[in-house]
N, C-alpha and C positions, 0 to 999 in steps of 0.2 A: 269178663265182667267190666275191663278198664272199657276196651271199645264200646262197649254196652250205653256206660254211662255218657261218653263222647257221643255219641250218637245220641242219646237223649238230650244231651246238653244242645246236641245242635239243632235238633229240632225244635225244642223250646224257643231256642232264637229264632230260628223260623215262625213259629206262633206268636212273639216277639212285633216283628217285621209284621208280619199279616195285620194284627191288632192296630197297631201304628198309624198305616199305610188305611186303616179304614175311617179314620177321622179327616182324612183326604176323599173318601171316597163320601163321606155323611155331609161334609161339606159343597162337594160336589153335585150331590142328591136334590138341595135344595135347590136348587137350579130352575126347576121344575115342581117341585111336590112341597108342600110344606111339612114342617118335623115331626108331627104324628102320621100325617100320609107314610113319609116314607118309613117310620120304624115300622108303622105296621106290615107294609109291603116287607123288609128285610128279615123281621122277625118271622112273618109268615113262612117267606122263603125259607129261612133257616131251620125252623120247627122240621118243613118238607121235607128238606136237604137227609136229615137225622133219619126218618122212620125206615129208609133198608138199612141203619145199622140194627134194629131188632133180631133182623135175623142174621145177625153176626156174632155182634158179643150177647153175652150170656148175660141173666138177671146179676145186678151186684151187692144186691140183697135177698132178703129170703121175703119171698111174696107177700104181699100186703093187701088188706082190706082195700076197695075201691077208694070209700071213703076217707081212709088215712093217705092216700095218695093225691086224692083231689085237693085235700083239706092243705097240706104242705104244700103242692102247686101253687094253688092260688097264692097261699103266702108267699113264694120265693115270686111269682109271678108280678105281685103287688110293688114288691121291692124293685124288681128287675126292671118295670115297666117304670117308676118314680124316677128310676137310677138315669134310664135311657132318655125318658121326655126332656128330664132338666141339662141333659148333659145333648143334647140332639136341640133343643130351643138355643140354649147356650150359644153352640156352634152360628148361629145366625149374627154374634158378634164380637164372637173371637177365634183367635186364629185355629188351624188344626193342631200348631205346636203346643198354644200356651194349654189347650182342652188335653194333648196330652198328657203333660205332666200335670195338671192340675189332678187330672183325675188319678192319676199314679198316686196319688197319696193316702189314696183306700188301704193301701199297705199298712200304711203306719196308722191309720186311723181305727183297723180290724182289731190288732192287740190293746188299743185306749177302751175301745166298748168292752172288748172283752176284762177289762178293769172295773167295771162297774155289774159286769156278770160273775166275780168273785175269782177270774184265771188271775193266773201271777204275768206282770207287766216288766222286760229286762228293764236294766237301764238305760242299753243300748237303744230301745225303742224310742225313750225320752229324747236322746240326745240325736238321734235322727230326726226326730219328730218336731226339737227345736231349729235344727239346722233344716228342714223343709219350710216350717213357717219363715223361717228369713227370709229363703229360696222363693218363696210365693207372694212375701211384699216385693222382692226386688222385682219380679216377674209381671205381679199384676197393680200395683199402687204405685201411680204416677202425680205429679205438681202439675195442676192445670193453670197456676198463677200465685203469685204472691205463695202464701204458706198453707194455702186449701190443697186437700188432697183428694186426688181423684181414683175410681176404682171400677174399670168396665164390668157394667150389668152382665155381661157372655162370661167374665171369670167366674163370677159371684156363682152364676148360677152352675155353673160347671163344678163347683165348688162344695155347692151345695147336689150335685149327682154325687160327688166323691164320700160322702155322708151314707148315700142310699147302696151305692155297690159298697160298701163297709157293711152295712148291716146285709146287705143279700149275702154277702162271703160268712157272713156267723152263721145266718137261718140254714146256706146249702150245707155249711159245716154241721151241723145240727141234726138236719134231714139225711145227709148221705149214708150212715151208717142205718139207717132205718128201713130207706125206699132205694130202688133200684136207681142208679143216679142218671142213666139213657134215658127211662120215662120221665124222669122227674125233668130232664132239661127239657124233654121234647114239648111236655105238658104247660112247662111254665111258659117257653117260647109263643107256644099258641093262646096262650092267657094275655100275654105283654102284645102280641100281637092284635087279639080283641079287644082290647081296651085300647089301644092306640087309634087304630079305627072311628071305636065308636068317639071319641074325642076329633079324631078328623072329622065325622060326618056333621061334627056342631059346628064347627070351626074353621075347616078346612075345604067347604063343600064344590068352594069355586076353581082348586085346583084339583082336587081327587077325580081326576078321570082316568080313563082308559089312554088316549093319548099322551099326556104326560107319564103316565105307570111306564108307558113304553120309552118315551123318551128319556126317562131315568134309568134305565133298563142296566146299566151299566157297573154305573153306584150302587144301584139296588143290590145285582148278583155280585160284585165282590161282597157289599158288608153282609147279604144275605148269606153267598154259597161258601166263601170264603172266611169271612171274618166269624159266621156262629158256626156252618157247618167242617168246613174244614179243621178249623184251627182248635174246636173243641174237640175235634177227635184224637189231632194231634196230640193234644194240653194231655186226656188223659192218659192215653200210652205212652208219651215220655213219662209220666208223673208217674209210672212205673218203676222205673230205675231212678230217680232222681228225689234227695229228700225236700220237703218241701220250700223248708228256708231256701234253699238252693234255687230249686226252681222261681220262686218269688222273686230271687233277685235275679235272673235271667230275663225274666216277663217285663217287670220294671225296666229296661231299656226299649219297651213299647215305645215310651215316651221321648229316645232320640230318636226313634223313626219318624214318629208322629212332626216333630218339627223338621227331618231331613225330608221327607214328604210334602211339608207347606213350603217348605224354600226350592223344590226342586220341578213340583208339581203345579203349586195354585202361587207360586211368585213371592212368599211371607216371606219378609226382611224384619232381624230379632236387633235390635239396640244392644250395647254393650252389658247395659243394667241388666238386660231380658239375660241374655247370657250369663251373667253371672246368678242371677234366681234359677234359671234350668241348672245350671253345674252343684248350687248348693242343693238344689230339689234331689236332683239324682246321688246325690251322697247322703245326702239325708234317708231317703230311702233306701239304699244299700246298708248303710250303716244299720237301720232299724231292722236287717234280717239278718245281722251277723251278730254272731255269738260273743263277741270281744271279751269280754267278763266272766266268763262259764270256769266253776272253779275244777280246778284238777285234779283227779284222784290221783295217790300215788300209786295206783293198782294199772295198767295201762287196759282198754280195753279198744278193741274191733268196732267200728260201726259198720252197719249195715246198710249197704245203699241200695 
């Protein structure tokens, strides 16, 4: 069981890495495609990537009306696709680091909503969640002169993706136990995929060609085959052995690869300030998935992982 769990744990860090490394690669993308072109392309890809896992694993719920399946797609699809536009626009003016860990903070922002939906909120969440805000002024609010304060549009907006995959991690959470969770990603995939599109074909229409699709080809199939299909199949058979705070905080070092990726790949140089907002960011987050405060029975008991 011990190696079990090591080997989950490493994989997750692999999924980790993969995730990261794809904010390098959506950076990359634009190059060529503009940020609805290309999620659509990825998400497409990715949707594709999924459908031979049908005939592998098995349904992970007990069969559902079409309707009840379409109806929660689109929903998870609606979010997915807000999550990706603002966080893929984003990217157009800010770094691959700072988009990662911004967007890591879905972590702590999933138990806040889930506070207004009546779950119980640790305090450990708080005190992550104050020490990320610090972590995020120091990261992304700088002095353009005198005592005005400045605040790049690409954070903001990345900021505001971090909002929408929050709310996507409650509805998947919500749906999972209902609908098979393969159909449900593979469905939503191709929803955020058509809708991406048809917002490239209003907008986009001067770069959405065949030529460039191809000369993205690269960026595409990492974030496509890679970053939805691989690394989701991954996520859920480790999240087999692993509980899930655990895994959360393994996933959340996304966001050192995300920036060991812009320094090593596309040339991103972090300030000292920056550095200290990523170091607060990433404990912040860790913090907010540990238990610190959990009181203790004097009865000792087994957990099950």
């Amino acid at each position: 069981m011990e190696t079990r769990n090591i080997r989950a744990d490493l994989t997750l860090l692999l999924v980790a890495a993969i995730w990261g490394l794809a904010f390098v690669a959506q950076r990359m993308g634009m190059d060529h495609l503009g940020p609805f072109s290309f999620n659509g392309a990825r998400f497409l890809l990715g949707a594709i990537s999924l459908l031979p896992l049908l005939l592998i694993f098995r349904p992970s719920a007990a069969p559902t009306a079409p309707r009840a399946m379409l109806k929660g797609s689109i929903t998870a699809g609606l979010f997915l696709f807000l999550g990706a536009s603002l966080q893929q626009v984003g990217l157009l003016w800010t770094s691959a680091g700072n988009a990662g860990f911004i967007t890591g903070l879905y972590i702590i922002i999933v138990p806040i909503i889930g506070l207004f939906l009546g779950h119980v909120t640790r305090i450990n969440t708080w005190l992550g969640g104050l020490l990320a805000v610090m972590g995020l002024y120091f990261l992304t609010v700088t002095q353009t002169g005198g005592d005005s304060l400045d605040i790049n549009t690409g954070d903001l907006l990345v900021l505001g993706s971090a909002f929408f995959w929050a709310a996507h991690v409650v509805v998947i959470g919500k749906l999972a136990s209902q609908l098979d969770n393969l159909r449900l990603a593979i469905i939503q995939f191709f929803i955020c995929a058509l809708l991406s599109f048809l917002i490239a074909l209003i907008f986009e229409m001067d770069s959405l060609n065949l030529t460039n699709l191809l000369l993205a080809w690269q960026p595409i199939a990492y974030a496509g085959l890679l970053s939805v299909g691989v690394a989701y199949t991954l996520q859920v058979v480790a999240q087999r052995h692993a509980p899930a705070s655990h895994a959360a905080i393994i996933m959340s070092l996304e966001a050192v690869f995300a920036i060991i990726g812009g320094w090593w790949l596309l040339n991103e140089a972090f300030s000292q300030r920056a550095m200290i907002g990523c170091g607060l960011m990433l404990l912040g987050m860790i913090i907010s998935q540990l238990n610190l405060f959990r009181h203790r029975s004097p009865v000792a008991h087994s957990e099950a992982s």
